[in-house]
C-alpha positions, 0 to 999 in steps of 0.5 A: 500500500502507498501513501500519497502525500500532498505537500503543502507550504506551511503558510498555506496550512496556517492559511486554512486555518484562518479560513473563518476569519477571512471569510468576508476580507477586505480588499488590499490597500492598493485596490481600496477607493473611498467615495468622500463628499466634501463641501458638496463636491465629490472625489474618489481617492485611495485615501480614507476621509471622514464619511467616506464610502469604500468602493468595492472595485476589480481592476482590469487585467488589461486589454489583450488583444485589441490590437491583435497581439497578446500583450500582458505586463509583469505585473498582471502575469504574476497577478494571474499565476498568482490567481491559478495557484489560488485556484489550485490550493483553494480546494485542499485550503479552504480558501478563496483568491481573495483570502489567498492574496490576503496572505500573500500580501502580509506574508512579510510581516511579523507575528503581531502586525498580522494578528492587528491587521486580522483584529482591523478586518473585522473591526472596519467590517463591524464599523461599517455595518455600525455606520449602516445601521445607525441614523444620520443625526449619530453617524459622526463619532462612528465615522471617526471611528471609522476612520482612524481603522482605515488610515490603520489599515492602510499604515500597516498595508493589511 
């Protein structure tokens, strides 16, 4: 009888098992676009502002084959190699491309900034939920609040 082993980096295991936590995460800081309202003018900006709304956006991978000829930049090539290796652990993982790149992303970072930045999802999605959920004569303090996470978020580069 043979075993069949399948090898796995030791990260990818630790990512599984955050599985839970990451399930609703937050895109990275490079793709994060705020809609912010100042003095009734509207602007969007990767930079957090009070009252801001977070933009959910995919940027596009480029435009292959417009003038016949596949032309892809290094750096959408790595985004899509890193998209298929997702795919391909994603079933022995338990986790999606999103997750995925969210590990991948902090990979370099030490123990405790990890464990903050885990703390920062789920607080900025409570907040968010909390700013949804409150009537806009309170919002202020929780709009605060709010930001102070974001600008976290972005300083640790979640």
């Amino acid at each position: 009888m043979s075993i069949v082993r399948l090898l796995i980096p030791t990260g990818f295991l630790l990512a599984a098992s955050y599985s839970q936590v990451y399930a609703q995460t937050l895109p990275a800081p490079s793709r994060l676009i705020y809609k912010c309202e100042v003095a009734g003018k509207i602007s969007y900006t990767d930079e957090p502002c009070l009252g801001a709304k977070r933009m959910d956006i995919e940027p596009s991978l480029g435009l292959d084959k417009f003038s016949g000829k596949k032309m892809t930049g290094a750096d959408v090539a790595t985004e899509k190699r890193r998209e298929q290796l997702a795919d391909a652990i994603g079933p022995a993982t338990g986790i999606n491309r999103q997750q995925f790149s969210t590990e991948v992303r902090r990979h370099n970072h030490n123990s405790s900034t990890k464990a903050e930045c885990r703390q920062l999802d789920q607080d900025l999605l409570d907040a968010e939920a909390m700013e949804a959920a409150t009537p806009r004569e309170n919002l202020r303090t929780i709009q605060q609040d709010l930001l102070l996470l974001r600008k976290q978020f972005k300083e640790l580069r979640c």
